[in-house]
N, C-alpha and C positions, 0 to 999 in steps of 0.2 A: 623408495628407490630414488637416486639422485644422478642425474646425466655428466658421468667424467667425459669434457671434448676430450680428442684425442690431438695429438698433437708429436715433437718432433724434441729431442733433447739427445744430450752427449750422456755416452755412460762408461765409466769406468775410470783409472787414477792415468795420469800421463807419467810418462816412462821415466821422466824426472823427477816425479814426486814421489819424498820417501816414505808417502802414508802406503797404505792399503797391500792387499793378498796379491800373489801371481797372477792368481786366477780372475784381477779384476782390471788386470791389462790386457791386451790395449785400452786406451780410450776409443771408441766406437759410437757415431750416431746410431739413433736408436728413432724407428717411427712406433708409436702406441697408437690403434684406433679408436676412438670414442668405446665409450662404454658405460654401462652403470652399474651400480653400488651400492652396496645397499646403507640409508642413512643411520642407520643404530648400532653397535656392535652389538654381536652375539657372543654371550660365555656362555661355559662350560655346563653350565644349570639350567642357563633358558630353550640349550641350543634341542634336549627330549621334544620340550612344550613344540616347539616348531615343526619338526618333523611329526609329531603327532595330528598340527592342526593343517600341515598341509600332505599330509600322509604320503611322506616321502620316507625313504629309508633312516636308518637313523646312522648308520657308520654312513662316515666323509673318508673322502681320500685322504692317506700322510702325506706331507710334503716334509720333505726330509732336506735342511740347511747342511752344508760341508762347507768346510775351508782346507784349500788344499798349503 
């Protein structure tokens, strides 16, 4: 595991830019807290080995992306 500080950034397109979804206006500060993360990814093959070796469940939550 690796320590993300947390910190403070702008999120989303400004109302003049013709990039980006509705749904990613306004532009908006955003505070994030510290947090960690873990340093390796995990797929879809190693992710059994893990829950096996920390005997945790093996379904994860979906996180389900939309664009509106």
């Amino acid at each position: 595991m690796v320590s993300v500080p947390g910190g403070e950034f702008v999120m989303g397109f400004a109302d003049q830019d013709s990039q980006g979804y509705n749904d990613e206006r306004p532009q908006h500060p955003v505070t994030v807290p510290s947090f960690f993360m873990g340093r390796y990814p995990v797929t879809v093959e190693t992710w059994p080995l893990g829950t096996r070796l920390t005997r945790r469940s093996l379904s994860a939550p979906r996180v389900q992306a939309h664009r509106s």
